[in-house]
N, C-alpha and C positions, 0 to 999 in steps of 0.2 A: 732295657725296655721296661722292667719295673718299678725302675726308679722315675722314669717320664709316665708312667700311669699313677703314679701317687701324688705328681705335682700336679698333672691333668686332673686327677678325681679331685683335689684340694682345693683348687682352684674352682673347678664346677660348682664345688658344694659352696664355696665363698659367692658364689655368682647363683646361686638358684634362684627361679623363679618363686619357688615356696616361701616364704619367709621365712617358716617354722624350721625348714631346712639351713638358712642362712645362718639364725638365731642358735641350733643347735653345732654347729660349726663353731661362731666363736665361741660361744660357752667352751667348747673344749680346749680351744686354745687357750684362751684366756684361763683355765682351770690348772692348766699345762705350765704355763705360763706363772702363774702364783708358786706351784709345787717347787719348781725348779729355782724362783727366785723371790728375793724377801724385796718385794715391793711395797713402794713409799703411798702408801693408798689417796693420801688428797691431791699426789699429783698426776694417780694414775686414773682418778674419779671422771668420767665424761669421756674418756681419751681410748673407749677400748680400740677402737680403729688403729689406733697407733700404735699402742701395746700388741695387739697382733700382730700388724706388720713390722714391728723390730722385734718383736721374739720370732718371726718365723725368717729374716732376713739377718741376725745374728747380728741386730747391730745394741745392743743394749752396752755402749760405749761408757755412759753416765755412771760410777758407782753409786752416786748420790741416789739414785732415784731407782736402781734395782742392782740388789747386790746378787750374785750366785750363791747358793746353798752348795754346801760339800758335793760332791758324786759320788757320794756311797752307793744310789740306787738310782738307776735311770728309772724314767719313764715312759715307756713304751707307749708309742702310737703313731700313725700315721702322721702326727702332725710333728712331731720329734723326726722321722724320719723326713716329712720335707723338708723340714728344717737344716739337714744333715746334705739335701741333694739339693739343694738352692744353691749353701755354702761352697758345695766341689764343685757344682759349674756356675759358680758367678752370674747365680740369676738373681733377681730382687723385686719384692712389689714396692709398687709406685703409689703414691699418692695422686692421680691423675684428675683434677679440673679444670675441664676447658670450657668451652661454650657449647659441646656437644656430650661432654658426660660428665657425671660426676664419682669417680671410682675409687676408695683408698686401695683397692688390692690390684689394682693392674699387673700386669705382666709382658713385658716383651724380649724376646729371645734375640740375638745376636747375628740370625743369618735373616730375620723378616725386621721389615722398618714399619710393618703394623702392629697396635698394639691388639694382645689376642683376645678369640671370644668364645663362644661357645662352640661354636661350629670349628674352629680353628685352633684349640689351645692342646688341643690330643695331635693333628696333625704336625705341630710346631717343634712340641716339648719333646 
């Protein structure tokens, strides 16, 4: 149960209607995200959208363009832990543009064929 309330709140908070709340969302990630690994900076320049969603979807496959630092010290946060509950049940955000939205962080779960929203991402997850 706590683990689907931290990908629900993650998720929210990547979806607020605040900005400031959006804004301080990825800043975290993205902060997260630099600590843990030694990122190639002109080509992660413009691209934070995408730097979040493969640091928080465990795909940073490329050694070229983000190596991993040692695991001497984790870093604790909510945003390490979703990272950690995406990976065990094989969820992932999407890149989602269609004609009806524009979304890098989408989400869809495996028993609904919608993808989810505000109203719906706490009942889903």
């Amino acid at each position: 149960m706590q683990q689907a309330l931290q990908v629900a709140h993650a998720w929210q908070m990547l979806h607020s209607k605040n900005p400031a709340i959006v804004a301080v969302a990825k800043a975290q990630v993205c902060q997260i995200a630099r600590k843990r690994y030694r990122l190639i900076k002109y080509h992660w320049t413009g691209r934070g959208d995408e730097l979040i969603r493969y640091f928080l979807n465990s795909e940073f496959a490329s050694p070229s363009h983000a190596t991993a630092h040692r695991r001497s010290g984790n870093v604790a946060s909510l945003w390490v832990d979703v990272q950690r509950v995406l990976k065990v049940h094989h969820l992932t955000f999407h890149d989602r543009a269609d004609e009806s939205c524009q979304d890098p962080f989408s989400l869809r779960v495996p028993h609904h064929t919608h993808w989810l929203y505000h109203k719906s991402v706490l009942r889903h997850v």
